[in-house]
Structure formats: C-alpha cells, structure tokens
C-alpha positions in Angstrom: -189.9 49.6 33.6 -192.3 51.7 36.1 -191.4 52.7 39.1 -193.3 50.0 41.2 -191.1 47.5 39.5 -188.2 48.9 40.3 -189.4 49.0 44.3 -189.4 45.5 44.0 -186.4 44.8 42.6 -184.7 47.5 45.4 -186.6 47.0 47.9 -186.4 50.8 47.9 -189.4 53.2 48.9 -190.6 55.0 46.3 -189.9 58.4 48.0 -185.8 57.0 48.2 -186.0 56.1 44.5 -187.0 59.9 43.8 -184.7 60.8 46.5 -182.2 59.1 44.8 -182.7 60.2 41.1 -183.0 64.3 42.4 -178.8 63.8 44.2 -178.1 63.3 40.5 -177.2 59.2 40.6 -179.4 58.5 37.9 -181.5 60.0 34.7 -184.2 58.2 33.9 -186.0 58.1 30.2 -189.2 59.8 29.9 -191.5 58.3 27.7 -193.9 60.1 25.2 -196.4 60.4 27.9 -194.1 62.0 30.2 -193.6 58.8 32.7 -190.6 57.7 33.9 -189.3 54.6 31.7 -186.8 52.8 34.2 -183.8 50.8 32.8 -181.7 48.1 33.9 -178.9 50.3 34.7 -180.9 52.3 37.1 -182.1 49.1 39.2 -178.6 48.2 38.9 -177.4 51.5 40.1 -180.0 51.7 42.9 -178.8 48.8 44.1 -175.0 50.2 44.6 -176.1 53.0 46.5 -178.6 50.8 49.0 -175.6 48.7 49.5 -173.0 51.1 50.3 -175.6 53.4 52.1 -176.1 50.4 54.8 -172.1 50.2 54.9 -172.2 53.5 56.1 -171.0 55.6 53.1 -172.2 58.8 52.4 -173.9 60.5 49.3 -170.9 62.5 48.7 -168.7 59.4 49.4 -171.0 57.5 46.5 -171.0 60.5 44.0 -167.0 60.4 44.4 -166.5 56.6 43.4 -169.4 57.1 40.7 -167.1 59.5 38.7 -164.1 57.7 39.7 -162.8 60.3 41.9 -162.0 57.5 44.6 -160.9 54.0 44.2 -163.6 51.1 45.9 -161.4 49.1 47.6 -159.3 51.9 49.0 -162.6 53.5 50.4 -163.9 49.6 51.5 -160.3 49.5 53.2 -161.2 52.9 54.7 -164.8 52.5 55.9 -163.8 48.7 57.4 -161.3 50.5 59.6 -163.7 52.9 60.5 -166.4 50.6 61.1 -163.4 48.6 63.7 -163.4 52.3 65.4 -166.8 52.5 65.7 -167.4 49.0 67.1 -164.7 49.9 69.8 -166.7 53.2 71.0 -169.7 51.2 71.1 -168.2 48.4 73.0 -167.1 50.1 75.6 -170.0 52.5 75.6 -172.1 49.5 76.5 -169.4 48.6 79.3 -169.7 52.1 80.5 -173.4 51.7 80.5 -172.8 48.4 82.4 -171.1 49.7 85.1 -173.4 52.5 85.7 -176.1 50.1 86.2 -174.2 48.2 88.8 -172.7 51.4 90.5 -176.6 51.6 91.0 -175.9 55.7 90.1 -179.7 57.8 90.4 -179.6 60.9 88.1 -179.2 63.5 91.0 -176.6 61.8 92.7 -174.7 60.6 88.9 -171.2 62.0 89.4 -171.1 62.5 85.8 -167.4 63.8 85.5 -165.7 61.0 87.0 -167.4 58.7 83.6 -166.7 61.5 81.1 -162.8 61.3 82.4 -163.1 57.2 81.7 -164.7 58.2 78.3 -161.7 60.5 77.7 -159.2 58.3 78.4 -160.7 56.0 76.4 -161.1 58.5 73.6 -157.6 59.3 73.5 -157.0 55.3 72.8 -159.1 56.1 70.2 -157.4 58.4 68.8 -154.1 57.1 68.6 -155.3 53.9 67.3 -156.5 56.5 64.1 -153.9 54.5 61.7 -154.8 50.7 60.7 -153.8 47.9 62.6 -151.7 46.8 59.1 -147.9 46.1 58.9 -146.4 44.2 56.5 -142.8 44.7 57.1 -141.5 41.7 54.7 -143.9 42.7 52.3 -143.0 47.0 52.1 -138.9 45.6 52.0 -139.8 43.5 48.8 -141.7 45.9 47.4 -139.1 48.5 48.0 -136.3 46.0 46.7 -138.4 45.5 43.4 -138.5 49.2 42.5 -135.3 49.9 43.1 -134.3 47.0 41.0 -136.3 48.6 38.2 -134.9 52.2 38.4 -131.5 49.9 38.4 -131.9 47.9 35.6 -133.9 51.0 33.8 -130.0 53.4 34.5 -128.2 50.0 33.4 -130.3 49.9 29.6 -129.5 53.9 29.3 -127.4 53.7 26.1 -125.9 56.9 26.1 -124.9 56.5 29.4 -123.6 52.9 29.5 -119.9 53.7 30.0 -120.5 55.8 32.5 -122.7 53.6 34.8 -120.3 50.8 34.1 -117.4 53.1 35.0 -119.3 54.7 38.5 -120.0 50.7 39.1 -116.4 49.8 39.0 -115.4 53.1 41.2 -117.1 50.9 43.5 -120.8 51.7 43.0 -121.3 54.3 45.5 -122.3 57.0 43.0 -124.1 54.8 41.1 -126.2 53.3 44.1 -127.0 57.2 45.1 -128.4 57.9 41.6 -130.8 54.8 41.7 -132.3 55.6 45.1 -132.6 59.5 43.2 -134.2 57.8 40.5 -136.4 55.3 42.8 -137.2 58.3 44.9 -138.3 60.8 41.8 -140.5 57.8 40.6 -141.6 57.2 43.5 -143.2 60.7 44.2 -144.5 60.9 40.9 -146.4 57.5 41.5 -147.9 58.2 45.0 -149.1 61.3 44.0 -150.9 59.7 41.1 -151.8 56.5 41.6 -151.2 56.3 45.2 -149.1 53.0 44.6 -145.6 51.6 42.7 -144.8 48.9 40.4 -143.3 47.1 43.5 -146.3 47.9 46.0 -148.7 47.0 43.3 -147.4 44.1 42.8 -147.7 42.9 46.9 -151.1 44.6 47.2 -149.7 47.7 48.8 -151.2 51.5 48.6 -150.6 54.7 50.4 -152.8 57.0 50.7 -154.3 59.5 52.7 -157.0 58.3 55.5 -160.3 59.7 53.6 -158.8 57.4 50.7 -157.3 60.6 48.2 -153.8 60.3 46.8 -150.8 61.7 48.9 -150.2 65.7 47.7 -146.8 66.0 46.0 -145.3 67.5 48.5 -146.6 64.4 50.6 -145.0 62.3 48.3 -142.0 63.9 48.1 -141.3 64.2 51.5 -141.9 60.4 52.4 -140.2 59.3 49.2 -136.8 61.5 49.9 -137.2 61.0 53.4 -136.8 56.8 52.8 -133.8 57.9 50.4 -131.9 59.5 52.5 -131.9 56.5 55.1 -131.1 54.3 52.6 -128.1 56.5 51.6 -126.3 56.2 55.1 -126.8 52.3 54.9 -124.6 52.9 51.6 -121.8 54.8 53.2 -119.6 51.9 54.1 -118.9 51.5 50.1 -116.6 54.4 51.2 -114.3 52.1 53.4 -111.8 49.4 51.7 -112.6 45.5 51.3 -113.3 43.8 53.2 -114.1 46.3 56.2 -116.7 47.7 53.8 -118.7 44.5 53.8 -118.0 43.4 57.6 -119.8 47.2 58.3 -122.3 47.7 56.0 -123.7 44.0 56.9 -123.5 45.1 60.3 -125.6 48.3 59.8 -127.8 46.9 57.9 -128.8 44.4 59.7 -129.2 47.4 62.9 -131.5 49.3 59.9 -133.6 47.1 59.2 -133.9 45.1 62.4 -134.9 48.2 63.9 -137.6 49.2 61.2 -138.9 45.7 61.3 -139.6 45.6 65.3 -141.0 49.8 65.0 -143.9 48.1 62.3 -144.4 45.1 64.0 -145.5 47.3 67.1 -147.0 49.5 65.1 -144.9 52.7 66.1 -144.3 55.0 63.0 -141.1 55.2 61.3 -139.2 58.5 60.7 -140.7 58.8 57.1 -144.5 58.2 57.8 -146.2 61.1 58.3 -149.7 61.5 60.4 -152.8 61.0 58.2 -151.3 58.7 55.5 -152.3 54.9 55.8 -151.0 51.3 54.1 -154.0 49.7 52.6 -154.0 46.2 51.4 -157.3 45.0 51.4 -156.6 42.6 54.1 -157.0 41.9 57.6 -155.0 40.9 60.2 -157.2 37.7 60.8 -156.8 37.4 57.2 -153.3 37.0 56.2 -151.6 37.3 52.9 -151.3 33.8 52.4 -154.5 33.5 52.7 -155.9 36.0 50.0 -156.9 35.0 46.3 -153.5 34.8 43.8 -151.0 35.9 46.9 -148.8 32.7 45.4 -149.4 34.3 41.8 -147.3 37.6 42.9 -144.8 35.9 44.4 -144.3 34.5 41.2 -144.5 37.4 39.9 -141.4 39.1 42.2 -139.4 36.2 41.2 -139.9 36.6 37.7 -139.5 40.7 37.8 -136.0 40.2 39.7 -134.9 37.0 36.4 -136.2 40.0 34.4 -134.2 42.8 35.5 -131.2 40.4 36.4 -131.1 39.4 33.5 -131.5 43.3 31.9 -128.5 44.2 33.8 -126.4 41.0 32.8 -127.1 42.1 29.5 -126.6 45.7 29.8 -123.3 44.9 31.1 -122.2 42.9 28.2 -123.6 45.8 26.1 -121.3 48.1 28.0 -118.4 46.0 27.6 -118.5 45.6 24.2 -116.5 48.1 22.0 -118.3 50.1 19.9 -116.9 49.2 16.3 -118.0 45.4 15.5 -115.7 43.2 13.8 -112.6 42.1 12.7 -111.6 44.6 9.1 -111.2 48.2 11.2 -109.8 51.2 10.4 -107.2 52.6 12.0 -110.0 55.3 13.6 -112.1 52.5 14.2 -109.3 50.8 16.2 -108.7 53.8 18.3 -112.1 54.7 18.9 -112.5 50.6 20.2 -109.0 51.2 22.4 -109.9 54.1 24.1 -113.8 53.0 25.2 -112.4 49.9 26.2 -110.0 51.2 28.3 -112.2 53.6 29.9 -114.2 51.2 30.5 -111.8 48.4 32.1 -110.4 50.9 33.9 -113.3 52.1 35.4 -112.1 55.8 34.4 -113.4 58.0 31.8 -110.0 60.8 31.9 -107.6 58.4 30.5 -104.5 58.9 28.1 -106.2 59.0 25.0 -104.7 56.9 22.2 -104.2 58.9 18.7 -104.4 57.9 15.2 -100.4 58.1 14.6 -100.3 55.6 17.3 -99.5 58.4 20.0 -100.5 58.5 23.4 -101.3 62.1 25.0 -98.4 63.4 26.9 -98.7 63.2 30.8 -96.4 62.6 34.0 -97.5 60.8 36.6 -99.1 57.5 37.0 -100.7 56.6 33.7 -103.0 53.7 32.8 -100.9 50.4 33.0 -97.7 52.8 32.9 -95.9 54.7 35.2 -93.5 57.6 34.1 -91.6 59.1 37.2 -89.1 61.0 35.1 -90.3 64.0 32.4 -88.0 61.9 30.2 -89.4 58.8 30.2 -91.4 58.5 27.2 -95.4 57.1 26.6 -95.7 53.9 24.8 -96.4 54.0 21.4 -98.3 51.8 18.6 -97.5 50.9 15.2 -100.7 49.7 13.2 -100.1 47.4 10.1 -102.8 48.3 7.4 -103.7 46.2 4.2 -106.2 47.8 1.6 -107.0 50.7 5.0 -107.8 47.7 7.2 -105.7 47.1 10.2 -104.8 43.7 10.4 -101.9 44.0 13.4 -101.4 46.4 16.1 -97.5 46.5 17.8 -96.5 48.4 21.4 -93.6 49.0 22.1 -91.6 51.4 24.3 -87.9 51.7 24.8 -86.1 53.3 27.4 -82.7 54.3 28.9 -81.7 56.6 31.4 -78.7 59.5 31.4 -77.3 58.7 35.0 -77.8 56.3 37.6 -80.6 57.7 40.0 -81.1 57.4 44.0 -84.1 56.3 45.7 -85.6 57.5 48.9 -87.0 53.0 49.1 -85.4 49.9 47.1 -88.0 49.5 43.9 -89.7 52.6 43.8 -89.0 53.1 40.1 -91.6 51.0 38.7 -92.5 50.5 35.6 -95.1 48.2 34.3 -94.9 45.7 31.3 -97.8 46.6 28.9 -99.7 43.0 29.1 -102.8 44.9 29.9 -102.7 47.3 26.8 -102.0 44.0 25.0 -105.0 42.7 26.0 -107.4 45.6 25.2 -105.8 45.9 21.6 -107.4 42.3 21.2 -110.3 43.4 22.5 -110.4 46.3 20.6 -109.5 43.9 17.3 -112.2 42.3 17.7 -110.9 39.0 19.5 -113.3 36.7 21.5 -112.5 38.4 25.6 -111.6 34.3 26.5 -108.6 34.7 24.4 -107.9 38.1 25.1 -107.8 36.9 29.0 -106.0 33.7 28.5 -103.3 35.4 26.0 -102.7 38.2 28.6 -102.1 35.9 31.6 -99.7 33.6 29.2 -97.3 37.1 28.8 -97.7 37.5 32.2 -96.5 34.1 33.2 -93.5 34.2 30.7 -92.5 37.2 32.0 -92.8 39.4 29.1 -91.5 37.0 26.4 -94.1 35.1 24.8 -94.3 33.9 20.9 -97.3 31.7 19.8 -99.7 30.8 17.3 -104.2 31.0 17.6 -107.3 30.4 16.3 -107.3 33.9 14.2 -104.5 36.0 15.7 -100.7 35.3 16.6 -99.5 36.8 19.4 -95.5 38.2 19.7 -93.3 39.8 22.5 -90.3 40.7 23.4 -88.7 42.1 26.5 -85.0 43.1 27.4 -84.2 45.2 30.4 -81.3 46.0 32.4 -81.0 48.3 35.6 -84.5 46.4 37.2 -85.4 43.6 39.2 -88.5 41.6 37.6 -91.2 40.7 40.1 -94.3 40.0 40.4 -97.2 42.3 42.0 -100.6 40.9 43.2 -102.2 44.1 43.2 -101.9 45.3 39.4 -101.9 41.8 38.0 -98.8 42.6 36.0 -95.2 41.8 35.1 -93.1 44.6 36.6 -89.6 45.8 36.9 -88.4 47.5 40.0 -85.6 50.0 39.6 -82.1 48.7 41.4 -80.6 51.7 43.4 -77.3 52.8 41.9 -77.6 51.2 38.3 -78.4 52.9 34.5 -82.2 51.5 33.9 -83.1 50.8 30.2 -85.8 48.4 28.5 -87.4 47.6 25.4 -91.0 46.0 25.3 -92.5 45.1 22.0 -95.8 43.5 21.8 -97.5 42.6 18.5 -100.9 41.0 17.5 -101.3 39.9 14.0 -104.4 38.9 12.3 -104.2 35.9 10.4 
C-alpha cells in the first residue's frame, strides 16, 4: 500500500507518517523500485501511536510498551491519574483566571505575588494528592489472606518436613505461623520485583508498582514485603499466652490492627509499610467500583475456590503427616519401631522423645518421659515384648513392674505419679496398622476400666492387666489418663501389662 493510502486510513500527515517510521516504530518494505510498500501492520501500528499520542503518552513512553518494557494497563492506570492531576491545575487555573478578571487587576497595578502564593498553596495540594485516590482495604486483606494461605498449604505438602510442621503446629503454631509470613514475605519480594503483583493481588486486580509504571527495585520489595511481616508477627504474639487468654487477646488486637489500617486507607493516609513513589493500581475508578467491573463475581469465585483448594491441601497434608510411615498390617519388628517412634513424635507434638529400640527397650532417662514419669533413678522405663511369626509381628505387649526399697516422704499428698501406659497402647495400634477409630475408642475403654480391660475386635484383641499397691487411682483431666498417686508413708509397687494381638 502507498503512502497516500495509509493517510487515509490514519488520518496522519504524510510528514507524521515519515516522522513516525525515522523514531524506529515501523520498517516498511521497499519494493524493486525503491518505494515504500506499506502493510497492514504498519496502518495498524500508526494507529496505536495516534491513539496514545492524543492520550498524552510520549515517544519514549510508546517505544517502552512496544518492546514490552511496560505493561498498558499499568501505564493507562498511570496516565488517567495524571490526566485527573492535570484537570485539577487547569481547573483552578481557570478560577484563578476568573478571579483576576473580577478583581478588575491592570498589569501595572497586578500584585502578582499575592496569586503566585494562592497557586502555591494550591500546588502543594497538588502535590500531596501525587498517590491515586484508590484503596481497597477489603480487597489488599483478601489478597494478603490468599497468599499466605498458599505459602501455608505449600510448607503443609513439604514431605520431608511433614513431622516437623505437624509437630511446630501442635507446640501451638507460633513457629510455624512465623515461617509462613517468612515464606509469604520471601515470595512476596521476589514477585513485586518481577511482576509487580502476587497470586493473591492478581487474583483481586491488584498491582504495585512504582508511579512512572516500572516494577518495585528489590530492595523496594523487600522492604515493604518484611516491613508487612513484621506487623503481622506481633499480631501473632498472643500464641505465647495460655488458652483461653490467648484468644480473648489476640482477637482483641486484631481487631485494633486491622481496624486501624482499615480507617488509615479509607482516608487515604499511608500505612507504615508504603513507601513514597509506589502506587496500587487496579484499573478502576472510584466512580467505578469493583462490583461494577467485567468478571469481578468470577474472582470471587475464584478466592473461594483457592481457599477449598488449599483447605483441602492442608486437611490432606495433615492426614499425610499423621500416618506412620510403614503401611500395613505384616511389619517387622524395625518396621514397628520405626511406625512407634514417628507416631509418637508426632502425637506428642515433640521430635526429642524416648526412642523405642528393636529389643523392645526404651532409652534410659530421668525425669518426665512421654506418657511416664520416673522420679526415682530406680524406677525403670517400660518395656515391649513383640510376638513374631515367620519375622512378622503379629502382637506387641507393655509392660512395666515396679516396687520400691522403703517407704518415701513427700513434700505434697500425690506427688509420686505415675501414669498407666493407655496412650503407648494406643500408638502401638497405630503403629500396627489399626484403623485410628479403634485405636481412639480402645484407648478410652482402658481408660474407663481403670487399667483392666480384656476384649475381643474386628482384627485385633486387646488385653490388660493392672495391680498396684502403695497409690491412690484417680483420674486427671489434663493428661487424659489413668493415674496412681503415691500415698505418703506406704511401699509403692505396680505391674501394668498391656497386649494387642493380631488376629
């Protein structure tokens, strides 16, 4: 095509057309004569840079989202809020101009610095109202709550480290909650630097970036990113405290937090993390509101399913966790051990436990033991007796007995306990492979007969035996176990013997 049919399908001037082609937007063909041959692509180039030329862009603003250096709707976002800047200045330039007219001012008698200061203060309105007149406060807490949900559920599926996050959950989460915002915070730099956006801001619309429209500098990133993680880490303090004061206070704060970020957006005063220069883009207005915008319902939908998704992640990471990890009923006796001792890390929510050995052995300590308490140097560990047939276990038996040399005094009534082993009971059927409803319902059984309990199931039968003397039985809500109490003045013995047979 020639270049008078191009101007007509521009409506350029020839001299912008050449203009145009010598800023490097465009190469046309030459043909065999030497003409210009114009293509399609050219018109349709030509017709880019006309349109975004009359919205005010510049050349070098064009070349930039021709190579892809800058995103279009970010610099659209960008130029709109300029343009709002612009209108202001020229709004009340024309006031200004108005009231000079009616001040009836001549040029030699124009007190021209009593207007300039009017400009000036007006300038400095200006200037502060640099950053966009955008808050989304419910919008930036979603979109928060959905990446941190990811890094969550992503630390939850880590396989290698699957005890361990189970075990720092039931510590009571607090180092656990500290890696994710480390995690959220890492990813987060990484993704405002880049893209200028993350998974959660994406999906609401949601971009940072600096006001010509280039991502945030790492160091930008970082500090903004970190910055929101360290706030986040004194709301999660209160894990610290006990139950229930640790709820009562962190709701409390939170709600202070949050209220307070919520009313510093909504009047459009920056929060401690947002730095100068760096601007929330959405593509909308404020006459225009989310609800209002093409597929807004689509990414709620889209939240709701991310938060089933990773939910549902976690729920299954969980199980994963809790699962020991030999499968199946025929184990060795390795096998066995290797299935006690994970599970018992990981139902005690500890990962330095007495260790349980292959000659049915625990590891020798004093002090307050899982599920056992030895107060005396000679008070010996439990122990376990496995029952093999062709090198398959087929029945695991605990038992423990126990008498002591003299009588001994106590500084407080009771304060020789020791605990019946229903919970080690339990974890052995867990670690034989028994469904965890049995294992739970067979454990609180014991407990309600009070250590003596013979019966018959689906799979398994289930023996025990307990005879003491010296103790007081009793109860104790905290433990959720059978134990005996040591009576001041009296000899204490025992014998516990606790057997699970495969049938």
């Amino acid at each position: 095509m020639t270049i008078k049919e191009v101007e007509a399908r521009t409506g350029l001037a020839r001299a912008n057309i050449r203009y145009y082609e010598d800023q490097g937007f465009f190469t046309p063909e030459r043909g065999e004569n030497g003409y210009r041959n114009y293509a399609g692509r050219d018109v349709d180039l030509l017709l880019k840079v006309k349109l975004l030329r009359q919205l005010g862009f510049s050349l070098e603003d064009i070349h930039d989202l021709q190579r892809g250096d800058r995103d279009l709707g970010s610099a659209l976002e960008l130029r709109a809020i300029g343009l709002e800047k612009e209108q202001r200045e020229l709004d009340r330039a024309a006031a200004l101009c108005r009231e000079l007219r009616e001040d009836g001012v001549e040029f030699a008698t124009l007190n021209a610095q009593l207007y300039l200061d009017r400009l000036a203060q007006d300038a400095e309105v200006i200037r502060e109202d640099r950053a966009p007149k955008r808050v989304f406060p419910w919008r930036r807490w979603f979109a928060r709550g959905v990446d941190r949900g990811i890094c969550s559920t992503l630390l939850a599926l880590c396989g290698p480290l699957s005890l361990e996050m189970a075990v720092l959950e039931k510590k009571g989460g607090l180092t656990l909650s500290m890696l994710v915002l480390l995690l959220t915070a890492a990813s987060e730099t990484f993704l405002l630097h880049r893209f200028g956006t993350t998974p959660g801001k994406a999906l609401f619309g949601l971009r940072i970036v600096r006001e010509d429209g280039t991502p945030l500098g790492l160091g930008e990133a970082a500090r903004r990113s970190f910055s929101v993680a360290g706030f986040l880490a004194v709301l999660d303090l209160p894990m610290l405290l006990p139950q229930p004061l640790n709820l009562a206070i962190g709701a409390g704060v939170g709600a202070l937090f949050y209220g307070w970020m919520y009313w510093n957006v909504t009047h459009e005063f920056p929060v401690p993390w947002e730095r100068e220069g760096q601007v929330y883009l959405d593509g909308s207005t404020k006459e225009t509101s989310f609800w209002d915008r093409k597929g807004s319902w689509m990414r709620v939908a889209g939240y709701i399913l991310i938060v089933l998704l990773c939910s549902g992640l976690t729920v299954w990471a969980a199980d994963r966790a809790s699962q020991p990890p030999n499968r199946g009923t025929e184990l060795t006796v390795e096998e066995f051990v290797d299935n006690y001792n994970y599970l018992e890390q990981y139902e005690q929510g500890k990962v330095s436990l007495p260790r349980l050995m292959e000659d049915g052995s625990y590891l020798r300590r004093i002090g307050r033991q899982y599920g056992w308490h030895f107060p005396v140097e000679d008070a010996p560990p439990p122990s376990f007796r496995f029952i093999q047939k062709d090198g398959v276990v087929t029945g695991v038996t605990i038992f423990r007995d126990w008498e002591s040399e003299d009588t001994y005094d106590f500084k407080e009534p009771d304060s020789r306990v020791e605990v019946l082993p229903g919970e080690q009971l339990r974890v052995s059927m867990l670690a034989l492979g028994i469904d965890r409803y049995y294992a739970e319902a067979v454990s609180q059984a014991v407990i309600d007969a009070e250590g003596n309990y013979h019966q018959d199931y689906d799979g398994f039968r289930v023996d025990c035996e307990t005879e003491f003397s010296g103790y007081r039985l009793y109860f104790e809500d905290r433990i959720e176990e059978n134990v005996l109490g040591g009576l001041e003045g009296e000899k204490q013995s025992y014998f516990v013997e606790f057997s699970i047979s495969l049938t």
